[in-house]
N, C-alpha and C positions, 0 to 999 in steps of 0.2 A: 308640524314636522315637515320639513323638507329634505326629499331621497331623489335620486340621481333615477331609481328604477325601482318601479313598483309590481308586484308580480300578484295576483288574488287567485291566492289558490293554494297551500300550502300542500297539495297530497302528491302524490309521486314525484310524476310533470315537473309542477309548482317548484318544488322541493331538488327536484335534478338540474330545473333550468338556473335555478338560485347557487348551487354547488358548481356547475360548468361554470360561469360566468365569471365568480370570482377567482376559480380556480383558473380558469383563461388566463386572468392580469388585472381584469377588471378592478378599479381602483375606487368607484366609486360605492356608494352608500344604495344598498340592497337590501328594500323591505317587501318581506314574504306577509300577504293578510289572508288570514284564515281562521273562517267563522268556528270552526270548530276542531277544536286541539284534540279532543279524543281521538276523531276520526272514524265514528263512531259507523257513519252511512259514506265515507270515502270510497269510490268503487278500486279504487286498487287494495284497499284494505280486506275489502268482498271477494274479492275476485279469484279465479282458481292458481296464478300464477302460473302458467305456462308461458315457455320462451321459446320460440321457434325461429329458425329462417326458412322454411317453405311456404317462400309465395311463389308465385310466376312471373309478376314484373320486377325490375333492374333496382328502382327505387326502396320497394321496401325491402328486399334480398339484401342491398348495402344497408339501409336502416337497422334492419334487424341483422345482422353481421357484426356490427358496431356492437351494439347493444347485447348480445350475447359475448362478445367479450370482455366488456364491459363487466357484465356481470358475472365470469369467471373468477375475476379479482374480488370481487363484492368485498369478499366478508374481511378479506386483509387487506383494503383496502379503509373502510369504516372501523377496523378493529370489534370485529363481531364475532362475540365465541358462545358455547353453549347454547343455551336457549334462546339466546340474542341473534343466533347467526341466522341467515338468511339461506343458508345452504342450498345454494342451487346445483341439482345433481341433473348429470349430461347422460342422462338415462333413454335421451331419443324422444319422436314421437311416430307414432306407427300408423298409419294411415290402409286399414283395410278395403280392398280393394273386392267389387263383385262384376256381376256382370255389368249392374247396370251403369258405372261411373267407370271401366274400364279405358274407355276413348277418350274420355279426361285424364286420369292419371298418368296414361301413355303417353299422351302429350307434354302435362306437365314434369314427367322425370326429365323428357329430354329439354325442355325448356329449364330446368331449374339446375342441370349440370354444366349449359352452357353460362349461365350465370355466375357459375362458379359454389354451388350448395352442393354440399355432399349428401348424397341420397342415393340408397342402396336397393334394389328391387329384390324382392327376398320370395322366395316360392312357398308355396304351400308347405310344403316339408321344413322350409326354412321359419317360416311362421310358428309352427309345433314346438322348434327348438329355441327361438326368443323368449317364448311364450308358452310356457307349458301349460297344458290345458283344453287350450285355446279348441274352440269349435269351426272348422275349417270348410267345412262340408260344401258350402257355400260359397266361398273367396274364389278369388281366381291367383292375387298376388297380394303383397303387402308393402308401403313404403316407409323406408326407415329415416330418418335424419338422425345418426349417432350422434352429432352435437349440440342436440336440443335437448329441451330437460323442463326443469319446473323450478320452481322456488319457496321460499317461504313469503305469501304476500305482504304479510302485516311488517317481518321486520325487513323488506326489501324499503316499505314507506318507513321506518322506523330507520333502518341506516339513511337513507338519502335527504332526510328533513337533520339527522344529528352530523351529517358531515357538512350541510348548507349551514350549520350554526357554524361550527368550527371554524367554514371558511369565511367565517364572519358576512351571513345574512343576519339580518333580525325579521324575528316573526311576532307580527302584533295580532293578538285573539281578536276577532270582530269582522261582521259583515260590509261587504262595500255598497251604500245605499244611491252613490252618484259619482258620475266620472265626468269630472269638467274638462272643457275644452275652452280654447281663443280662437275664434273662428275655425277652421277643421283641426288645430294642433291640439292634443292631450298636453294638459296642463296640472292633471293628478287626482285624485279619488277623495270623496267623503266616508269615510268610517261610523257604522251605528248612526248616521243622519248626525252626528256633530263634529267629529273631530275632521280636520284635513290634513291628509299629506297629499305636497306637492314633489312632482316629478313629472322627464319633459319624457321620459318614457313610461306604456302602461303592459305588460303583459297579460291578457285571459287565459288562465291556465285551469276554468271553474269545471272544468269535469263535464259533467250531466247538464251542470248550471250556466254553459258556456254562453248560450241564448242571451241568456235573461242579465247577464253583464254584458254580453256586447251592445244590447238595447240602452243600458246605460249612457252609451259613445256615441248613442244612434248609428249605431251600426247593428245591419241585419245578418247571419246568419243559420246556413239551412242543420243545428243540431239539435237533434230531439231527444230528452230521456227517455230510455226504453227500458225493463224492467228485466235481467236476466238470474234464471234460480240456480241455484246450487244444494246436491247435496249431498252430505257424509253417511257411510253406512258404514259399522261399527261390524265387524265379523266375525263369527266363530272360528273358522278355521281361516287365517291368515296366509296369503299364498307363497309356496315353496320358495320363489326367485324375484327378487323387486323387476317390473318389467316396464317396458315403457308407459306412457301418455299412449292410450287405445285411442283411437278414434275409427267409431263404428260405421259403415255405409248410413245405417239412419241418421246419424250426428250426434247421437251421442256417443260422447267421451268422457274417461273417467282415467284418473290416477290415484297411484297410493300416495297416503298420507303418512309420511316418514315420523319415526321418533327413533331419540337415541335410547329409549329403554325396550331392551327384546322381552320383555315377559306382557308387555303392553298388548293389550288387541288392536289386530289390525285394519284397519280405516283405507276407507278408499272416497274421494269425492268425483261427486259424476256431474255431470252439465251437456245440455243441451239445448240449446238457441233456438226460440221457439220466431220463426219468421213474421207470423201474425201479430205479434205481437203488438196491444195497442200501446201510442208512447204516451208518457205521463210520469210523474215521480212515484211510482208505486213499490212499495218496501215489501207487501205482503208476499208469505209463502203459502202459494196454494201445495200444501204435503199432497194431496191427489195423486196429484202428478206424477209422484213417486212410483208408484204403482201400476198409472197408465202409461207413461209415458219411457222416465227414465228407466226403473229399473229391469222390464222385461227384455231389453237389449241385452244388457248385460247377465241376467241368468241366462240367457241362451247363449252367451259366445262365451263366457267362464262360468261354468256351472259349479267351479270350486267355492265361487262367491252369494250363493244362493242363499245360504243360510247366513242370520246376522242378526244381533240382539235390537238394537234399534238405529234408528235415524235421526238426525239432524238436518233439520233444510230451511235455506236465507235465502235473500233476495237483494242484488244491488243496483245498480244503472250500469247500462251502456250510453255512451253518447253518439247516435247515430247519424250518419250521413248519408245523403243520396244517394253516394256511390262506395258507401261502407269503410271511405277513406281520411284520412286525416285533414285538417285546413293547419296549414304550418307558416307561420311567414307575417308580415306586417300588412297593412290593411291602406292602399294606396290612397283616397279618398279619406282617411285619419290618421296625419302623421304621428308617430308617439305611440300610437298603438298596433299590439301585436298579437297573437294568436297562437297558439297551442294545444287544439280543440278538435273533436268529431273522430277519436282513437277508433269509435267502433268494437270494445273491445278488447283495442290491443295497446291501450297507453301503457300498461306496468312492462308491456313487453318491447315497447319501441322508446320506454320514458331515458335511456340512456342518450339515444343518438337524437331525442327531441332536444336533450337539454343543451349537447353540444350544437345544437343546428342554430337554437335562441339566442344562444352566445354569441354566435359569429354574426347571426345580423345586428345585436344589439351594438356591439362592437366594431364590426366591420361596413355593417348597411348593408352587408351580403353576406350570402351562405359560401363558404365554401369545400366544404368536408363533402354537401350533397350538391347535388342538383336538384330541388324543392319548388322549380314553376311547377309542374304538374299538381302540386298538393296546395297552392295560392286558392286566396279565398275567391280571384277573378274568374276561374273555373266552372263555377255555377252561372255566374253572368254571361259566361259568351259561351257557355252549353258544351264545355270541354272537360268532360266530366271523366275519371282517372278509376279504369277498373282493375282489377285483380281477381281471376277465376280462382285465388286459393285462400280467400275470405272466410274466417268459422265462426 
């Protein structure tokens, strides 16, 4: 088989940089490879679906800007209705505020308005009325982004892989077992260890597995799988007002889990990012957890949510970086090949404006919507490493 651009990765990413591309103009021939169609252990498939733009730096505040409008249009934009739709609701995310991360937040409202992010500093009393319930005793303030929200994950990867068909991608089921080159140029991928497609471009778009394909190109980089839980709690009493995406001073965060039927009980999933974490592909849920770690946050700051029939708890990857940031861009030392890798987290939430950004270098040999040296894979080598103090 011979393609023009070869993309290994069919899950969010994969699937948005393949739909940008052709939808660009892109005239040539675009194959998506991706070992597994269910998408069964896909981390955006896993993942809680929140969309935000409060960061602190320039870069991902436009990334994530893009990408939340993007995903305004989602669902009429894929033609997604009912159960299918993706429904992302601009319900906020609320960031509680105490003593002890007060000097941070202060900082970062005034930094994230200069940027241009709408974000509201809300008071204790104003907190009670977003959020009825809510346990205050403690706060000092609270910070809102009114147009951030959450989404449905599954059929977010589920529109953006059926609109990459549409715009005429092809996706072939199968693992990439070798990535050839001619002296440093990508020259195309082995499939399952027999078949080849050739193509003079390659994108890594492998998620968790970003590593262990770019090792393929002999190319090294710094992304590790890291194991992040999730989990559902099924509730007795459902609460009075859908309210934001919480985010607690300890880290954990939880939102409600929307349905269109009201007699349904109501679900809420909670997450929090355990730092220690060792990396590895590990799928297991330790349910423990539930009870140490996540849920005691949350009966103490909504103690309407205390009670609840049972629990659900999964486990997906993160793909992490050094500096909990993305590596976006072409790989100087391998021409042909490119990168879409180290989300940290947040590819379902950056996958719009990664796809447009892949586009434009495949297309153009440059970015131009962003400015993306800071997120170049060169970064690591000359120890120019690209932080963000509003990392979750």
């Amino acid at each position: 088989m011979v393609a023009d651009v070869i993309i290994i990765g069919g899950g969010v990413v994969g699937s948005s940089i393949a739909y940008h591309l052709l939808e660009d103009g892109f005239s040539g021939r675009v194959v998506v490879i991706e070992r597994d169609p269910t998408y069964a252990r896909a981390s955006s498939s896993l993942a809680m679906g929140g969309i935000r733009q409060q960061f602190s730096s320039a870069l991902n505040v436009r990334l994530a800007q893009f990408s939340i409008a993007f995903y305004s249009d989602f669902d009429h934009r894929f033609g997604l209705k009912g159960s299918a739709a993706a429904a992302f609701r601009r319900r906020g995310y609320l960031f509680l505020v105490d003593s002890g991360n007060r000097e941070r937040f202060e900082t970062r409202i005034t930094k994230q308005r200069t940027l241009g992010v709408s974000v509201s500093r809300l008071s204790v009393a104003d907190l009670e009325r977003v959020v009825p319930g809510l346990v205050v005793d403690d706060l000092e303030f609270g910070v809102l982004g009114p147009n951030d929200g959450y989404a449905n994950p599954k059929a977010l990867l589920a529109g953006f892989r059926r609109g990459a068909e549409a715009a005429g991608a092809e996706f072939v089921t199968g693992a990439v077992t070798a990535i050839h080159r001619n002296g440093n140029r990508i020259t195309g991928v082995e499939v399952d260890g027999m078949d080849r497609v050739n193509a003079a471009v390659v994108v890594n778009a492998g998620g968790p597995y970003a590593a262990r394909i770019a090792k393929l190109a002999g190319v090294l980089i710094p992304v590790q799988p890291v194991r992040q839980q999730l989990f559902r709690a099924f509730l007795r009493t459902p609460a009075p007002k859908q309210h934001p995406m919480i985010v607690d001073p300890s880290g954990v965060h939880w939102r409600q889990e929307n349905t269109e039927d009201t007699n349904e009980q109501g679900r809420i999933i909670v997450a929090c990012t355990k730092l220690d974490e060792p990396p590895g592909e590990n799928f297991a849920c330790d349910m423990s957890r539930w009870e140490q770690e996540f849920f005691p946050p949350v009966r103490r700051r909504l103690p309407q949510h205390s009670a609840y029939t049972h629990v659900e708890g999964w486990s997906g990857l993160y793909e992490m970086t050094p500096d909990h940031n993305p590596v976006l861009g072409p790989v100087p030392s391998c021409p042909g090949f490119l990168l879409a890798n180290g989300f940290s987290g947040h590819g379902l939430m950056m996958a719009p404006a990664t796809g447009k950004a892949l586009s434009e270098f495949i297309r153009l040999n440059r970015c131009e919507t962003f400015d993306l040296t800071p997120l170049s894979i060169t970064r690591f080598d000359n120890n120019r490493l690209f932080w963000d103090d509003a990392m979750l």
